[in-house]
Each structure stands twice: as C-alpha cells, then as structure tokens.
C-alpha positions as CSV (number, residue, x, y, z in Angstrom):
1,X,0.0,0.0,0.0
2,X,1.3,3.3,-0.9
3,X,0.8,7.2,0.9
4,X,-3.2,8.2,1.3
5,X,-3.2,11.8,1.1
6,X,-6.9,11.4,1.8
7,X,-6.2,8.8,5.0
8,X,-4.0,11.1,6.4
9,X,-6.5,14.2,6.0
10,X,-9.4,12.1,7.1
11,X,-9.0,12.8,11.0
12,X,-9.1,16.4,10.7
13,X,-12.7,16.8,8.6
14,X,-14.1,13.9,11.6
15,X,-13.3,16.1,14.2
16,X,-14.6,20.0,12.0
17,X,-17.8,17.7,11.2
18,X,-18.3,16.2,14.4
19,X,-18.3,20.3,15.9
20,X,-20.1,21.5,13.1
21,X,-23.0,24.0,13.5
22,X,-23.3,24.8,9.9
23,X,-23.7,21.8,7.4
24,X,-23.5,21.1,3.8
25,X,-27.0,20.9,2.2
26,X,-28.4,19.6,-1.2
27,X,-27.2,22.6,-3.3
28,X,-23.5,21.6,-2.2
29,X,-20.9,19.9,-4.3
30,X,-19.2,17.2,-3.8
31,X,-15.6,16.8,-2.7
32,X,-12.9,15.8,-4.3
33,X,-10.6,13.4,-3.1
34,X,-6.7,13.1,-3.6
35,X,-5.3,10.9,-6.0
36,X,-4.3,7.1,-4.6
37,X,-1.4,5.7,-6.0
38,X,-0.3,2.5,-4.9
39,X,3.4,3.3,-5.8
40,X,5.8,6.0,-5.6
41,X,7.8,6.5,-9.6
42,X,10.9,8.2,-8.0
43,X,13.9,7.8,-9.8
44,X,17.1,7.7,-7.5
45,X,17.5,11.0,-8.6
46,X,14.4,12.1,-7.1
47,X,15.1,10.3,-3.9
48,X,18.1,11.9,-3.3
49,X,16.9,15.1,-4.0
50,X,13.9,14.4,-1.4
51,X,16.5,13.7,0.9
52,X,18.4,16.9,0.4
53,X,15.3,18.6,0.9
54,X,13.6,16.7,3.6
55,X,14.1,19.7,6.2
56,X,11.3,21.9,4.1
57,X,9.3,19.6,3.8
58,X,9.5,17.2,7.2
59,X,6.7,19.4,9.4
60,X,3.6,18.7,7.3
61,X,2.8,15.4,9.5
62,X,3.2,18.2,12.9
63,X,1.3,20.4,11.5
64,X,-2.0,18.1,10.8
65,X,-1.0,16.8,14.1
66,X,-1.6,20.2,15.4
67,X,-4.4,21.3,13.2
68,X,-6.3,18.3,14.6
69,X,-5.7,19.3,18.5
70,X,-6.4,22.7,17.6
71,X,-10.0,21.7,16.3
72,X,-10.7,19.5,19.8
73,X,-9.1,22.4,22.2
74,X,-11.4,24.8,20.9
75,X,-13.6,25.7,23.7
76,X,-16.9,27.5,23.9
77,X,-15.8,31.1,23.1
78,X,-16.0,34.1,25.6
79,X,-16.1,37.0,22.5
80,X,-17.6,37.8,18.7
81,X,-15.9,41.1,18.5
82,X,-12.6,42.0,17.5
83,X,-10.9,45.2,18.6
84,X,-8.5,47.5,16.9
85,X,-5.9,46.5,18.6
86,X,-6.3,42.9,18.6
87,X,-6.8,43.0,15.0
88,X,-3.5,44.9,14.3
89,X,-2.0,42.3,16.3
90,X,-3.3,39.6,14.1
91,X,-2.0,41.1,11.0
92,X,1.3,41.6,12.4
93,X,1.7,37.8,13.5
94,X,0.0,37.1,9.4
95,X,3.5,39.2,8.4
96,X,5.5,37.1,10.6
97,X,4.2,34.2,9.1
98,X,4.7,34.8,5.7
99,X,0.8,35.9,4.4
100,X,0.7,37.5,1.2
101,X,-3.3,37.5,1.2
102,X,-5.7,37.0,3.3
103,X,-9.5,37.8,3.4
104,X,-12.9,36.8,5.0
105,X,-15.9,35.2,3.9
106,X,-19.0,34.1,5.4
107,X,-19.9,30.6,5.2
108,X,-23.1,29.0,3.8
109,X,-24.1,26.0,3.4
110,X,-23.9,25.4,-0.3
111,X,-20.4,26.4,-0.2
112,X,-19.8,23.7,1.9
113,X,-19.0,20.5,0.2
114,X,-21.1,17.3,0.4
115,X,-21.1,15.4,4.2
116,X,-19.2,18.1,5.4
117,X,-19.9,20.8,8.3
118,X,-17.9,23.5,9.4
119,X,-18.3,25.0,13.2
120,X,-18.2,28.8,12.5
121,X,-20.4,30.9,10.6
122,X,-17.1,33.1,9.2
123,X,-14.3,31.7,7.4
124,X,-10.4,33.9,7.1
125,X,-8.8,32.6,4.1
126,X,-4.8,33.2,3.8
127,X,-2.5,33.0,1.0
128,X,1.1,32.2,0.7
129,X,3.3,32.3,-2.2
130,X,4.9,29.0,-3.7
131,X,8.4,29.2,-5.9
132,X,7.9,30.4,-9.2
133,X,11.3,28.8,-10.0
134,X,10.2,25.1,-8.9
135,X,7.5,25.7,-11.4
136,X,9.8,26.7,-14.6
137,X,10.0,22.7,-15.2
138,X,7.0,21.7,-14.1
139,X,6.2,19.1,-13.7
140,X,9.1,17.9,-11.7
141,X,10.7,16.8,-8.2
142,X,11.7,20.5,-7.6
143,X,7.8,21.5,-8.0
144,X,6.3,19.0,-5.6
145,X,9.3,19.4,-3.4
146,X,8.1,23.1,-3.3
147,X,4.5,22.3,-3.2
148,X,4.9,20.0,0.2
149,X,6.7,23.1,2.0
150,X,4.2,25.2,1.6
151,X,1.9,22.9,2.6
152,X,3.7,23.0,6.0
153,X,3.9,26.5,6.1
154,X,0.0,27.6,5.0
155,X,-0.8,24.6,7.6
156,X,1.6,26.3,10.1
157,X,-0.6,29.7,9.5
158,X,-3.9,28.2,9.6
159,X,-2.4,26.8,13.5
160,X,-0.8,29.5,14.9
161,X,-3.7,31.8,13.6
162,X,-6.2,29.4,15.3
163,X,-4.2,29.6,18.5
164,X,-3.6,33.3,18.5
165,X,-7.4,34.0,18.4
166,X,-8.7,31.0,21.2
167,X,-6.1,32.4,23.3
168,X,-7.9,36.0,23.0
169,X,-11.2,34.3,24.2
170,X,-12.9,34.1,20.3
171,X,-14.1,30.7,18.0
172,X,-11.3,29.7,15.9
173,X,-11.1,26.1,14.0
174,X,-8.4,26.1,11.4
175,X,-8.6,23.7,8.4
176,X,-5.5,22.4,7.0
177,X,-4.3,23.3,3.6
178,X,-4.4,19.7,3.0
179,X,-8.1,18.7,3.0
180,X,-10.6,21.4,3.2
181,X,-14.6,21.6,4.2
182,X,-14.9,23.6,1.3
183,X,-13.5,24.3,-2.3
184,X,-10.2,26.6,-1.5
185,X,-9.8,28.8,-4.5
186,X,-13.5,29.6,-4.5
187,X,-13.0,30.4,-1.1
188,X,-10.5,33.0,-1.5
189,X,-12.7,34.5,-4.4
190,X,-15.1,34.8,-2.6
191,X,-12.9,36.4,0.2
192,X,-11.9,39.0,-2.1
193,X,-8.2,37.9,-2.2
194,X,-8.3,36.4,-5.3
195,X,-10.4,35.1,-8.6
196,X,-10.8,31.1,-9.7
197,X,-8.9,30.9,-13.4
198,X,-10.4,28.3,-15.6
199,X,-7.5,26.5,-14.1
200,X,-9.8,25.9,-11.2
201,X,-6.4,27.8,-9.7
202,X,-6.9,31.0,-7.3
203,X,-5.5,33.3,-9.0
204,X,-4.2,36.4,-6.6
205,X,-2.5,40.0,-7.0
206,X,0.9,39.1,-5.0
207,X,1.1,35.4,-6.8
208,X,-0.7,34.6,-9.1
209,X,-1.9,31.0,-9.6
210,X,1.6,29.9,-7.5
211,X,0.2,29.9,-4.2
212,X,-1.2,28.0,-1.5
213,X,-4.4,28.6,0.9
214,X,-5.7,27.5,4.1
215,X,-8.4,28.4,6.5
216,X,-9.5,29.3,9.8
217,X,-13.7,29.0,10.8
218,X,-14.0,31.4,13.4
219,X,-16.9,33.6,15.5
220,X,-15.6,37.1,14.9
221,X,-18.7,38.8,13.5
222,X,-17.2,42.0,12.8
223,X,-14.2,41.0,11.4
224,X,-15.6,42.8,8.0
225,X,-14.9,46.3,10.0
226,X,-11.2,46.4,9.2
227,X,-10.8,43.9,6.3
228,X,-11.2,45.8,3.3
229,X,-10.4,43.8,-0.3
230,X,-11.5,46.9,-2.1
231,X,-9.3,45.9,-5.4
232,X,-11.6,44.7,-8.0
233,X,-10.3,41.4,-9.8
234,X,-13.3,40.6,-12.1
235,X,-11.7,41.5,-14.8
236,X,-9.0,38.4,-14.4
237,X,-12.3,36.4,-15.7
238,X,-12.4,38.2,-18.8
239,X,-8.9,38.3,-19.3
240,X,-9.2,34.1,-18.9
241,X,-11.6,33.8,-21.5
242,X,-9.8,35.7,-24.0
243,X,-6.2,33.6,-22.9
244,X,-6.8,29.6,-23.2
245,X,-3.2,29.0,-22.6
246,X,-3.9,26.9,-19.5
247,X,-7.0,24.6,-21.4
248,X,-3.9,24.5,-24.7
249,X,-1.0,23.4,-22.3
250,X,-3.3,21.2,-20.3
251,X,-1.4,17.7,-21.6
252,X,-4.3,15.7,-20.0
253,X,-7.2,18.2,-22.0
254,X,-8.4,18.1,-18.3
255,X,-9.7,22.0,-18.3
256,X,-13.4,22.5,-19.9
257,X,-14.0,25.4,-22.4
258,X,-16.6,27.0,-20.2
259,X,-17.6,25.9,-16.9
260,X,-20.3,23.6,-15.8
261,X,-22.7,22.9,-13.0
262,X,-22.2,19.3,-12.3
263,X,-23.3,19.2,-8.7
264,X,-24.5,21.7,-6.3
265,X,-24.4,24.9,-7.3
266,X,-21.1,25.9,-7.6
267,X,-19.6,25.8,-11.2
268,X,-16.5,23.0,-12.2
269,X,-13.8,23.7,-14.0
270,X,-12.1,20.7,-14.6
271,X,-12.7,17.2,-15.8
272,X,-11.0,15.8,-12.2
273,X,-10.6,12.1,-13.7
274,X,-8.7,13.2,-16.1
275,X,-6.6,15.8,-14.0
276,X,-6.1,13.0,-12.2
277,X,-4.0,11.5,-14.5
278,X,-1.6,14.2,-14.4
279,X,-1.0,14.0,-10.7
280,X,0.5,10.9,-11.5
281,X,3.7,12.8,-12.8
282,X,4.7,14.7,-10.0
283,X,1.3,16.3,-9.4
284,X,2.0,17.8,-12.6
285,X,1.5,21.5,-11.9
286,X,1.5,22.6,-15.8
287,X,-1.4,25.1,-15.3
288,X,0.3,26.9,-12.5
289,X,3.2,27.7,-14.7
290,X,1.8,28.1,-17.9
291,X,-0.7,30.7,-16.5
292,X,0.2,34.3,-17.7
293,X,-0.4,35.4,-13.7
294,X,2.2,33.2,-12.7
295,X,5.2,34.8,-14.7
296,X,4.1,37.9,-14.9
297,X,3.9,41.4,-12.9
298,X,-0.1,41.6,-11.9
299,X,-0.1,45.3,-12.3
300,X,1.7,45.4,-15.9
301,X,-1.4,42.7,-16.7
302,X,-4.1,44.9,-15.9
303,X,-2.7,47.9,-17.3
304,X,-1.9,46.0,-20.8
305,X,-5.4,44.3,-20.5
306,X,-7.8,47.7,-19.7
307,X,-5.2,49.7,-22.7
308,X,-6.6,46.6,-25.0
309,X,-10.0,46.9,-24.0
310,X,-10.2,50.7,-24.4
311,X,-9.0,50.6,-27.7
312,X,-12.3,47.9,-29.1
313,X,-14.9,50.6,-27.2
C-alpha cells in the first residue's frame, strides 16, 4: 500500500464535522478526493533530491498533528468582537508568518462540500506564495518538493492563527491546507483575495496561480470592519476567457472550455478524472506555470489588459 493523502486528511474533517453548527445541504458539491497511488515513480535522482530537501518539507505530518488538536481544544468562546488593537496584532503575527493575502468570507451552506460541516459561521482565508522557479520545469521533483513546504507552512498559519485567536477568548477552527470543508480557491474568491482561473487555480494580486491557501472558521462577527479587499479582480475572468493558454497546455485536456454545474451549485472547471492523471507525474503543476499570472507582474497585466480593452470601445 502506498501514501493516502486522503487517509491522512481524514482525521481532521471527523473532528470539523463532528463540531459543526453549519452543514452542507443539497445545493453543495461534492468533494474531491486526492489521488491514490499504490506506488511511488521516484527515480534515484528524485530520492536523493527528497533527501536533500527533507528539512522543508519534514513538518507537514506536525502540522496536521496540530491542526487536529487545535480543532478538539477549541472551547466554547467568551467573544464575537474584535478590537482595533487585537486585530492589528493579528496582522502583524500574518507578516510574521509569511501571508501575502488573506480575506474573509462568510460561510453558507452550499459552499460547503457534500457530508461536510464547518463550526463557524465566518471563514479567514490566507494565502502564501509558492516558488515560481520550482514551477519553470513543471512538472518535476523540484515543484512538488516546493508544493509539500508550503503545505507546512500555510498549515503552520492556519495553527498558529487558530491559536492566537482562542487564546484572546474568540471561536477559531483552522482547516488544513491539506483537505478542506470547502472548495479553497472559490473560497479566497469569494474572500476577495483572489479570482478562480479556468484552471480551477486562485488566481491572486501578489502570486498569481503559484500559491497555497488555508483556512480558519471562526466567530468574529465584525471581522468585516477592518478587512477591506477593495481591489476589483473581475476582470481576471475576462482576461481568462480571452487567454486559453492553460486549457492549450493542459497535456491531460483536463480543463473544460466553459464551466459547468455538475453538482450543487457551484460551477466545475475541470474534468478531475482526467486531471487525475496528471497528478500521476509529480502532481503535474503545468497550469500553474503556464498561466500568464504566474510569470508575470499583476499590475503590468491589468494595465496592458484595460489599454486593449479601451481601444475595441
């Protein structure tokens, strides 16, 4: 028997279901699971680079350790508002820890997915950037290599943010990066932090489609007072339709032309069997560096993108 990805994430979603207050319904989608692979195709060249790199990569088993004792500590919470000054805290500890995004959402139930529950009604969603270098040969051992530290880290934020707000009295569940309640790039979209490519990618300002999310279910009912994701990324989605380069480089023809409603009510992206295939080189990663966000500077994008636009009005 080889590594279950979904074994391993398993624990976690028990224990955010078993607390849940707010549950998935019949307009929810259902989730995906991890690819199973019986073997790993390392060459000896991967294996040794593994081993070179084991100390980025080593804390992902801690961290869903953690995530999981987290999610049972969490008492019955003393507070619902944030101040000022415990909020400006928070953001400096999200600096500390490496954020480059991070927004709120609140959770309902069809953006839950299928058997799953979530014990907040509010959900922060945080962002961190993944090497754009590991991506150039993608896919490759330096990618997933890349892939599984930031897996640790985003994990690491999801805990430590978790911990910094039940120690300050409020509700705070995190939700590993690895296995969510809910469908993580539509989450950050609908965070504000960032918009789903036809990729099925989270595209955001500081990244691009190289990052990694996680999330924290938490209480805080005015956390909307000082988060303010006032920049207005719709038109990534028009820029997407015009591009294609990511359903043209997809070597699996795993991205649809338009996206569908297969389930629930939020829309798919991808034809997951056939995506699946590609994780079965490395996780393949293609998308992520074939997508113009990824390479290039956000800002030149948008200015190059509205120019064009302006000149078919």
């Amino acid at each position: 028997m080889g590594l279950s990805l979904n074994k391993i994430a398993k624990p976690q979603a028990n224990e955010l279901n078993r607390r849940a207050s707010i549950f998935a319904n019949d307009n929810s989608p259902r989730k995906r699971l991890y690819v199973e692979e019986n073997r790993l195709n390392f060459s000896k060249q991967d294996i040794i680079k593994l081993i070179k790199n084991i100390k980025r990569i080593y804390k992902i088993p801690y961290t869903l350790y953690k995530t999981l004792k987290l999610i049972k500590k969490n008492n019955i919470p003393s507070k619902n508002q944030i101040s000022k000054q415990i909020y400006d805290d928070l953001v400096q500890l999200l600096t500390e820890l490496q954020v480059d995004d991070f927004g709120f959402f609140e959770v309902t139930p069809e953006r839950i997915f299928r058997g799953c529950g979530v014990p907040y009604k509010y959900a922060l969603v945080f962002s961190a950037a993944m090497d754009k270098k590991a991506f150039e040969n993608a896919p490759s051992i330096e990618c997933q290599i890349d892939v599984a530290r930031v897996y640790a880290l985003t994990g690491n934020i999801t805990n430590r943010v978790s911990e910094f707000l039940q120690n300050k009295g409020f509700g705070a569940s995190p939700n590993h990066s690895m296995g969510g309640q809910l469908d993580y790039s539509m989450a950050a979209e609908w965070a504000g932090i960032a918009v789903t490519g036809r990729h099925c990618m989270a595209i955001t300002k500081n990244n691009g489609a190289c990052n990694r999310l996680s999330v924290v279910y938490t209480n805080i009912e005015n956390i909307g007072d000082f988060i303010k994701n006032t920049e207005d990324m719709t038109w990534i989605k028009d820029f997407c339709q015009k591009c294609g380069k990511c359903i043209r480089k997809c070597p699996e023809k795993a991205i649809y032309e338009n996206p569908v409603v297969s389930d629930g009510v939020n829309p798919t992206r991808i034809d997951y069997e056939k995506c699946c295939k590609g994780f079965l080189r490395y996780g393949c990663g293609i998308c992520i560096k074939e997508c113009p966000f990824t390479g290039g500077n956000y800002e030149k994008i948008k200015k190059a993108y509205h120019k064009r636009s302006s000149a078919y009005e």
